[in-house]
C-alpha positions as CSV (number, residue, x, y, z in Angstrom):
1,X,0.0,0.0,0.0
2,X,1.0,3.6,-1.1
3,X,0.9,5.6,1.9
4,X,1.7,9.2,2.0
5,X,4.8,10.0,3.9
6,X,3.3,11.5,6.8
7,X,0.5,9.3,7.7
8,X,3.3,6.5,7.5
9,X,4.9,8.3,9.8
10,X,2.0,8.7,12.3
11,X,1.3,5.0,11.8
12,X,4.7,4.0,12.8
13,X,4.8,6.2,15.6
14,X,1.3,5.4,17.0
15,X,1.9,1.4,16.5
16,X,5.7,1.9,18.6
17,X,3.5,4.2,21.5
18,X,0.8,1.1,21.6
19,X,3.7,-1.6,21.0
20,X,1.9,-3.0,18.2
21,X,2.5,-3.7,14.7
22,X,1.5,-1.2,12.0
23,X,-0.2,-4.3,10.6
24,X,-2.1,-4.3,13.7
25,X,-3.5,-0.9,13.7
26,X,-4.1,-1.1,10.4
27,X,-6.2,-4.0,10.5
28,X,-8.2,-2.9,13.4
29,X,-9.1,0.4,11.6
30,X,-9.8,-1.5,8.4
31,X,-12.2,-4.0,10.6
32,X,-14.2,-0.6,12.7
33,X,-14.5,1.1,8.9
34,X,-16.1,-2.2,7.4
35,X,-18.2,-3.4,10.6
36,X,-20.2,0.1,10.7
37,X,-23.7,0.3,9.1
38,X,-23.6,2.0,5.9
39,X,-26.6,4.0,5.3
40,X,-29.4,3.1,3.3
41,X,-29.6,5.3,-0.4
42,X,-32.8,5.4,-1.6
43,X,-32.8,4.6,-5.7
44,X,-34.1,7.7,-7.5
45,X,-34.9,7.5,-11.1
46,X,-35.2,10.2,-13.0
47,X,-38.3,11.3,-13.7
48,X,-38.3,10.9,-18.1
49,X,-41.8,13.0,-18.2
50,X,-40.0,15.8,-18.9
51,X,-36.2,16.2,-20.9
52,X,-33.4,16.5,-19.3
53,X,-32.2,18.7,-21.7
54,X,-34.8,21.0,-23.6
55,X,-35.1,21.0,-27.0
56,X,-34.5,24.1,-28.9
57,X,-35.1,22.9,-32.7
58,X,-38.5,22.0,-34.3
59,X,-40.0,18.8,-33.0
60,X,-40.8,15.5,-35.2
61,X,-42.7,12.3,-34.4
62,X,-40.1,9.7,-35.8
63,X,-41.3,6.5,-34.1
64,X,-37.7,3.9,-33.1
65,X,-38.4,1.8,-36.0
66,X,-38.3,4.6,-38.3
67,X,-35.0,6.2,-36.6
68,X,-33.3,2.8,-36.5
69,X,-34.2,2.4,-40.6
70,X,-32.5,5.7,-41.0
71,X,-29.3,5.0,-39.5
72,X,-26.5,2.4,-41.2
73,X,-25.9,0.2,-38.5
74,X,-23.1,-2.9,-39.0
């Protein structure tokens, strides 16, 4: 693991004032971060009623057949 210089350092020096192993500590942490709850995220969709982007150019009622007959496609 990359660790930036001084949070090495304040690793080392923490493990050596609780004579334990960097390993140790960073275990322990590792185990605390992972055994917390995460919260719950809801899953919003976006809502497709209305464009994301509005339009600006005249509209046209192409249905997806008639788009995909339009376009060269391998």
């Amino acid at each position: 693991m990359d660790l930036p210089r001084d949070l090495h350092r304040r690793l080392h020096d923490r493990a050596a004032r609780e004579r334990r192993s960097a390993r140790q500590l960073m275990l322990e942490g590792l185990e605390r971060l992972l055994s917390e709850p995460q919260p719950q995220r809801t899953k919003q969709r976006l809502s497709l009623e209305i464009p994301i982007v509005p339009s600006t150019g005249k509209p046209f009622g192409l249905t997806s057949d008639e788009i995909y007959d339009l376009i060269d496609l391998p």
